[in-house]
C-alpha positions, 0 to 999 in steps of 0.5 A: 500506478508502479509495477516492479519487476516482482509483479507488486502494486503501488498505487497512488491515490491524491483525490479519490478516498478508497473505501475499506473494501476497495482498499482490501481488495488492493491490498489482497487481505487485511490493511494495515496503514503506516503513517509515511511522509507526505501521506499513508500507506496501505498494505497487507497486514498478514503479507509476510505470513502469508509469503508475498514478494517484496515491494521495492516502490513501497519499501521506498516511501515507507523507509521499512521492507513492505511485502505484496501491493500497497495503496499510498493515499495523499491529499484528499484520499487519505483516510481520518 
């Protein structure tokens, strides 16, 4: 797990698949999965609308600005 100087989350899971609730309440709302390289990243769908800090870690693997906590699912963990 990453923590940024802004209090955001990126979480990386390579085994254990989350289940929908598990990943929102990670996320803290709604999720919305970005297919990334090496993986899929979990965030929350509403994070801009609703004012969450940018998430450096997160804007990094996904190549986009990415607001609030992000889950990033590799190998076994990734969702179908």
């Amino acid at each position: 797990m990453r923590t940024n100087s802004m209090s955001c989350v990126t979480e990386i899971l390579e085994n254990d698949q989350p289940t929908l609730e598990a990943a929102q309440k990670a996320v803290g709302g709604y999720v919305e999965m970005l297919q990334v390289s090496g993986g899929q990243l979990l965030v929350n769908e509403e994070g801009r609308l609703k004012g969450l800090s940018h998430n450096p870690t997160a804007s990094e693997i996904a190549g986009q600005s990415i607001v609030g906590n992000a889950l990033f699912l590799k190998g076994s963990a990734k969702w179908d």
